[in-house]
N, CA and C atoms as an extended XYZ file, in Angstrom:
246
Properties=species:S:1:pos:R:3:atomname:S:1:resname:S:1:resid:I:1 pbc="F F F"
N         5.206      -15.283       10.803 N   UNK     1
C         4.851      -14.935        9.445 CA  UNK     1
C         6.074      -15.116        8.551 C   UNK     1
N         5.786      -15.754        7.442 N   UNK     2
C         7.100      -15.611        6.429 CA  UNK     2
C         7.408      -14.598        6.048 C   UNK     2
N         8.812      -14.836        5.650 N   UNK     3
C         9.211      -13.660        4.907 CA  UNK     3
C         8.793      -12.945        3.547 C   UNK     3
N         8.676      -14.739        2.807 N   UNK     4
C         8.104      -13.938        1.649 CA  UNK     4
C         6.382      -13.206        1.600 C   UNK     4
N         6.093      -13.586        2.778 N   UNK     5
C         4.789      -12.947        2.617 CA  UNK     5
C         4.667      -11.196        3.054 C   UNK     5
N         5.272      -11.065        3.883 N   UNK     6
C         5.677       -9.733        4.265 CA  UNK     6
C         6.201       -9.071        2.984 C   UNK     6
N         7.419       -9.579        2.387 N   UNK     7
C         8.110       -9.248        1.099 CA  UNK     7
C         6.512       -8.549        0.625 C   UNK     7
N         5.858       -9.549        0.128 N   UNK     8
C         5.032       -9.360       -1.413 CA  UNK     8
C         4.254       -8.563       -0.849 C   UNK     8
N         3.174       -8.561        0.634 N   UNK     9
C         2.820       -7.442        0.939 CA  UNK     9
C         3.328       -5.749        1.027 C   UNK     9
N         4.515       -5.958        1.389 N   UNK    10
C         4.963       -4.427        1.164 CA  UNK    10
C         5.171       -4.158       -0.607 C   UNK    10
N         5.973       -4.585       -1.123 N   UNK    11
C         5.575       -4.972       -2.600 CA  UNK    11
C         4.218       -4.258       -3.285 C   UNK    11
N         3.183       -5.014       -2.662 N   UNK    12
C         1.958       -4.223       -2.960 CA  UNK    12
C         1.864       -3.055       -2.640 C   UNK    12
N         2.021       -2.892       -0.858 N   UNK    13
C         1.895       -1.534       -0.362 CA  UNK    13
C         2.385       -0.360       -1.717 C   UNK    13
N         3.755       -0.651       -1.745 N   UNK    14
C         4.346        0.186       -2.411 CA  UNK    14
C         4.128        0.118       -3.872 C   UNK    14
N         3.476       -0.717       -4.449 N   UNK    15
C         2.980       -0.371       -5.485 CA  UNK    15
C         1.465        0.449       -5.415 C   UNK    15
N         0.768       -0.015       -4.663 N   UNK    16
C        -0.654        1.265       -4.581 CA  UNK    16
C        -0.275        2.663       -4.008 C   UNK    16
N         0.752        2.221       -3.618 N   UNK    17
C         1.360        4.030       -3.150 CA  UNK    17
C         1.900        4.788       -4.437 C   UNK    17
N         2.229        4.184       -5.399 N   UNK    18
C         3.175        4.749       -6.663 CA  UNK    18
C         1.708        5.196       -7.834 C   UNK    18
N         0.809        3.795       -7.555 N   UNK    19
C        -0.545        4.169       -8.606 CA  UNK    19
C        -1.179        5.194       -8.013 C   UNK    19
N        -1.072        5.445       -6.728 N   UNK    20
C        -1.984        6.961       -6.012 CA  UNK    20
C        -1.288        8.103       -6.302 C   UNK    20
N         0.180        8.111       -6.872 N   UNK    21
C         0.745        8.972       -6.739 CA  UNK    21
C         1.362        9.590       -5.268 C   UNK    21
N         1.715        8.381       -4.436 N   UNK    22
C         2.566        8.695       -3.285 CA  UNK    22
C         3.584        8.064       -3.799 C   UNK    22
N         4.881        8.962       -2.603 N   UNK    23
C         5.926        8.127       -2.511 CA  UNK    23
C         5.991        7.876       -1.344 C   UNK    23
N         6.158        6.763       -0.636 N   UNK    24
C         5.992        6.415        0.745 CA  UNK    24
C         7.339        7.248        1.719 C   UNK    24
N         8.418        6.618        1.383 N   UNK    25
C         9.617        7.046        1.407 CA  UNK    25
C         9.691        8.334        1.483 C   UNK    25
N         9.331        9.110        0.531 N   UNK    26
C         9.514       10.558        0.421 CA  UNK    26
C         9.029       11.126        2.116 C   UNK    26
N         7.347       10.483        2.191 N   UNK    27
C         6.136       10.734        3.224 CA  UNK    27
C         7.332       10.981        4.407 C   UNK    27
N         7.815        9.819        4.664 N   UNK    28
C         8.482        9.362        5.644 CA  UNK    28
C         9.820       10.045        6.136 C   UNK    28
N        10.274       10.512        4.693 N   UNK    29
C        11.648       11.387        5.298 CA  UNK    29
C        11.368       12.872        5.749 C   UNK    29
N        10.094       13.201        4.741 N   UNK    30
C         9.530       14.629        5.215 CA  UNK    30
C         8.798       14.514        6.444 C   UNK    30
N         8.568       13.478        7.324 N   UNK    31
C         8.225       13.464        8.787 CA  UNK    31
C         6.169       13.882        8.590 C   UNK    31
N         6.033       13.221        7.248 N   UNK    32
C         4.332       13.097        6.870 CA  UNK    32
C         3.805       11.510        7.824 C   UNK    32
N         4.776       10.397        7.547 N   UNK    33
C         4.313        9.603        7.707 CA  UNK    33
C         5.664        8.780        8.479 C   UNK    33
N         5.063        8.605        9.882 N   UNK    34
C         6.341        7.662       10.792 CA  UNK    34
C         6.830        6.260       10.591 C   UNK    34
N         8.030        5.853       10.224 N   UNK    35
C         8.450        4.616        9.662 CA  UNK    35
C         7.729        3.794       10.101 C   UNK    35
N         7.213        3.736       11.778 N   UNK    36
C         6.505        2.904       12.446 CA  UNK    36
C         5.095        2.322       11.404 C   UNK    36
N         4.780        3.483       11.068 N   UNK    37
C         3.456        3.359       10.438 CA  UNK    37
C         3.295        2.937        9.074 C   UNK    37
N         4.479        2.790        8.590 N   UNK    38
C         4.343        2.155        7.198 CA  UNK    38
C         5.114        0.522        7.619 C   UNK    38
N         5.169       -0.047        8.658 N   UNK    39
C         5.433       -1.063        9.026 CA  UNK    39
C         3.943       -1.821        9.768 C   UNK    39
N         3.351       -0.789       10.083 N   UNK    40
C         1.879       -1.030       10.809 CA  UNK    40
C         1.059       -1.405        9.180 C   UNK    40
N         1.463       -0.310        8.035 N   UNK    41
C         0.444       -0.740        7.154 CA  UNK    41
C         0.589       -1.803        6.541 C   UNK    41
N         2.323       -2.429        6.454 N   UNK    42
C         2.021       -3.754        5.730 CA  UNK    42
C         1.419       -4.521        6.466 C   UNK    42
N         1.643       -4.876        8.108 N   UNK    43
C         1.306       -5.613        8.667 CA  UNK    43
C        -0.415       -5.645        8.142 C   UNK    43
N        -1.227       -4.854        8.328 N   UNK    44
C        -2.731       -4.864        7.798 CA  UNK    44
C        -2.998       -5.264        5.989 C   UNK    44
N        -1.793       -5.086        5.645 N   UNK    45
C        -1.942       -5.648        4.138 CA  UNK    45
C        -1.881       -7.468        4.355 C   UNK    45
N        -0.632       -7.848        5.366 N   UNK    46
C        -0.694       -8.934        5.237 CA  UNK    46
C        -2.468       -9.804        5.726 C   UNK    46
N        -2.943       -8.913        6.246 N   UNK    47
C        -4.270       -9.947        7.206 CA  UNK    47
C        -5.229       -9.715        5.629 C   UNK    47
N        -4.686       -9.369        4.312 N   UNK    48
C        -6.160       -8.965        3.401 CA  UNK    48
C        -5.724      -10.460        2.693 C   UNK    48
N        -7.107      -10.825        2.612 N   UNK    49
C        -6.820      -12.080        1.378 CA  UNK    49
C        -7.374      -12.012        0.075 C   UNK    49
N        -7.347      -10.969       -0.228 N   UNK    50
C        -7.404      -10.557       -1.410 CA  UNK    50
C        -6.184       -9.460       -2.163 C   UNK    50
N        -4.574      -10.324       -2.371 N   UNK    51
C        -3.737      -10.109       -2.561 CA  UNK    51
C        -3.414      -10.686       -4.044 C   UNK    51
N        -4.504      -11.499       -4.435 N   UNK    52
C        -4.307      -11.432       -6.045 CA  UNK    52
C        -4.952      -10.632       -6.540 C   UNK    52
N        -6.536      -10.289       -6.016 N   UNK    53
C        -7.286       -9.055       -6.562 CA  UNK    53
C        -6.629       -8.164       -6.880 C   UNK    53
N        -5.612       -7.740       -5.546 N   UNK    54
C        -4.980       -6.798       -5.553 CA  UNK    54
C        -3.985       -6.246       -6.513 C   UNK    54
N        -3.182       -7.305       -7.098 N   UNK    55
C        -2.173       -7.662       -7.842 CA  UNK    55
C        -2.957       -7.138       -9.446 C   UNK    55
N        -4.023       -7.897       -9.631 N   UNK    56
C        -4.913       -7.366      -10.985 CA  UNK    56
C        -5.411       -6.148      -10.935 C   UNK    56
N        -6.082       -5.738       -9.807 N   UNK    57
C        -6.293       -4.226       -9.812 CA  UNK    57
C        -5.197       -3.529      -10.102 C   UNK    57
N        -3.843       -3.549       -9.442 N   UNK    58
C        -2.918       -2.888       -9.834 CA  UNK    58
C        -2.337       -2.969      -11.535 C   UNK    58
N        -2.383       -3.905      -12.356 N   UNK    59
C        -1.877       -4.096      -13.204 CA  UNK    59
C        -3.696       -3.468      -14.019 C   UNK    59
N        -4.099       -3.224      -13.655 N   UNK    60
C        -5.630       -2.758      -14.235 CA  UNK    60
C        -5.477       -1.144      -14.799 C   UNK    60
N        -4.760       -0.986      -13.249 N   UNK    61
C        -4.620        0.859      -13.084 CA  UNK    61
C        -3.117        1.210      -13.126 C   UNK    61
N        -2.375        0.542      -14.032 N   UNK    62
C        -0.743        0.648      -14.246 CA  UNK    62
C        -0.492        2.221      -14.331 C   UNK    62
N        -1.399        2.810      -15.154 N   UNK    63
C        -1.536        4.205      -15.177 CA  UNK    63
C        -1.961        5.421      -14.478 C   UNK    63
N        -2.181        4.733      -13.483 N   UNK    64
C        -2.832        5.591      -11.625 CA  UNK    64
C        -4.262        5.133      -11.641 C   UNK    64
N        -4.786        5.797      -10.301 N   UNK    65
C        -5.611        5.592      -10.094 CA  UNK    65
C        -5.873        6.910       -9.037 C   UNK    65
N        -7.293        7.527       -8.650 N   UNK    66
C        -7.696        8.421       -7.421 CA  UNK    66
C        -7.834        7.764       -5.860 C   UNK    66
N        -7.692        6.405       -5.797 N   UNK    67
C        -8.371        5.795       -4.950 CA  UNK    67
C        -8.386        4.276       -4.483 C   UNK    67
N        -7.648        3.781       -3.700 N   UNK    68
C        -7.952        2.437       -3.563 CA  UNK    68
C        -9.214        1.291       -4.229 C   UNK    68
N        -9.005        0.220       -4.005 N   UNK    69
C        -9.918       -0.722       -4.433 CA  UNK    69
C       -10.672       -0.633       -2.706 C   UNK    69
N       -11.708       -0.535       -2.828 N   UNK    70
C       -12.729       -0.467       -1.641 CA  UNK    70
C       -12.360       -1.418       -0.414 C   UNK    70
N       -11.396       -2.716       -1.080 N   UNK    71
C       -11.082       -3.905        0.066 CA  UNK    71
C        -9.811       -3.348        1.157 C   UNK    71
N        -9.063       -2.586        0.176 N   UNK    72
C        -7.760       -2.221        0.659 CA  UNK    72
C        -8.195       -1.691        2.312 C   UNK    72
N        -7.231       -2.356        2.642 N   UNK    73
C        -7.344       -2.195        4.450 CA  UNK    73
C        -6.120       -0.845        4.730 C   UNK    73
N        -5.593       -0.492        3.869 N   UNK    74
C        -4.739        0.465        4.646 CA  UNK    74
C        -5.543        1.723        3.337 C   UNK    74
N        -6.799        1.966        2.721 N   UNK    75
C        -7.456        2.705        2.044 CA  UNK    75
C        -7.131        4.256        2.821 C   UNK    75
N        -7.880        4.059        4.258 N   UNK    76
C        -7.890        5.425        4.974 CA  UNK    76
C        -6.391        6.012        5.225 C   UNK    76
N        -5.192        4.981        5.486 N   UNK    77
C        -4.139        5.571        5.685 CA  UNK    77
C        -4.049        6.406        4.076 C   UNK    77
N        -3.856        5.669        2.622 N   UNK    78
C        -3.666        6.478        1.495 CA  UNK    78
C        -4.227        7.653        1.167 C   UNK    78
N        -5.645        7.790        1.730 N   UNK    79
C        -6.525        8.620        2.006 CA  UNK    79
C        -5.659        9.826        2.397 C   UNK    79
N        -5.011        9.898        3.671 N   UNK    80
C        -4.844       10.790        4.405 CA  UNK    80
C        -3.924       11.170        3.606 C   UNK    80
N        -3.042       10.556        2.863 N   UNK    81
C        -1.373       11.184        2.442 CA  UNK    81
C        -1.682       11.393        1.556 C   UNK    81
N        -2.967       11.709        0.951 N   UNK    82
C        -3.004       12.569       -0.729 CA  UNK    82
C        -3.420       13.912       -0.279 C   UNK    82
């Protein structure tokens, strides 16, 4: 897998984590969420091909959002950390 594709997937990750009102990072140092597993979620971001949707949804909901876009494959992980 390239790099830049990994790049722009976490990229995303971490931007639908900021519109949900997570901080991933934070999750992770408070022992909410295991580094492992925010390496597991880009990996499932990279298999979505809907990474421009994604990109417009985010710039849609610049101002938050309650909830993933229904496609989002790591939905149930964000789920859990709100």
């Amino acid at each position: 897998m390239q790099t830049s594709t990994l790049k722009r997937h976490a990229d995303l990750m971490d931007r639908m984590a900021e519109t949900l009102g997570l901080d991933l990072e934070e999750k992770a140092l408070r022992g909410d969420l295991p580094f492992d597993e925010i390496a597991n979620a880009v990996m499932r971001c990279t298999g979505c091909t809907g990474a421009g949707a994604c990109e417009k949804w985010l710039q849609d909901h610049a101002d938050g959002a309650e909830q993933t876009p229904h496609y989002c494959r790591n939905a149930d992980l964000f789920k859990t950390l709100r």
